[in-house]
N, C-alpha and C positions, 0 to 999 in steps of 0.2 A: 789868577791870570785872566779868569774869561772878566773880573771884574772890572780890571781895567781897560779891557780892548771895550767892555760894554762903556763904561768913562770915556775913553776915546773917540768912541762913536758918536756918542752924545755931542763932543766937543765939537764934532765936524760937521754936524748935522745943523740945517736951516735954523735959525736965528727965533723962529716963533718954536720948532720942536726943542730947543733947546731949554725955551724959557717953562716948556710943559714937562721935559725929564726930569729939571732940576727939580721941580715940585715935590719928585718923588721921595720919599722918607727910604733912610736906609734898610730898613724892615720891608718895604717895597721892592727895590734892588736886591736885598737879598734874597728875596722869595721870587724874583723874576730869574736870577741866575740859577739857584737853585732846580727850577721848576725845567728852564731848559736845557735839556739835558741834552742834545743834540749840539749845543754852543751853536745854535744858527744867529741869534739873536734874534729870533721870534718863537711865538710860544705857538706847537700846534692843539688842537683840542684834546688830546689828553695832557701836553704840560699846562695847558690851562686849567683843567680841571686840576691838578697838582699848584695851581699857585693860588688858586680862589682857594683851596683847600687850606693852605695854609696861613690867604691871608684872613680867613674866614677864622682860624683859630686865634687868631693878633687881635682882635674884633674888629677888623674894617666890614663898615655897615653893610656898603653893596656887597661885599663876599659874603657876610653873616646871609643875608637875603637869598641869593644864588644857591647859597648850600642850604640852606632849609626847605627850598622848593625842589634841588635839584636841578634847575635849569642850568645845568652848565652848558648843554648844546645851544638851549634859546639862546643865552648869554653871549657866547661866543658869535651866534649870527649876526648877533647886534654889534660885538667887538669889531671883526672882523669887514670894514667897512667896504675896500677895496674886494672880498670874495677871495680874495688870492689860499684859502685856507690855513692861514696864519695870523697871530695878533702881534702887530709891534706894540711896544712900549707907547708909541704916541696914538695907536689905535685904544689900544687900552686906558690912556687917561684923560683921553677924549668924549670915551665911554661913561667914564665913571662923574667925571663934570657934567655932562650931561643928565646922568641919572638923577643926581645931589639933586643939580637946578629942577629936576620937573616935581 
């Protein structure tokens, strides 16, 4: 259920976030719903640290990285662009493009 209201969301959401969800691999989504366990549609710093964790086990490199150092708080100050103490999905793969690219 929370999967498709999370599809849903995605569908209504601005035209450039959109083109940034769909990027996402189902193994992504999955461990994004997963991880929010609140069904807010955003991940707070401990579902964060629960979705790096698992996507750290799938081997996505920037999560291999974060759990090897342990920075999931750095990580998260970086996610979390707006301060609002929350990662959206488009906070998060906005992050991870960035990180790729540097």
């Amino acid at each position: 259920m929370l999967k498709t209201t999370l599809v849903t969301l995605i569908c209504l959401a601005p035209a450039t976030s959109y083109a940034q969800v769909f990027s996402a691999t189902d193994q992504e989504i999955d461990a994004y719903v997963i991880a929010d366990r609140n069904q807010d549609g955003y991940l707070s710093l401990t579902e964060f640290r629960t979705f790096v964790q698992a996507m750290a086990k799938a081997g996505q490199p920037t999560a291999k990285t974060i759990r090897t150092f342990g920075a999931y708080r750095f990580a998260f100050g970086i996610v979390d662009v707006n301060k609002d103490n929350r990662a959206s999905p488009d906070e998060l793969r906005a992050a991870d493009d960035d990180y790729r690219a540097n």
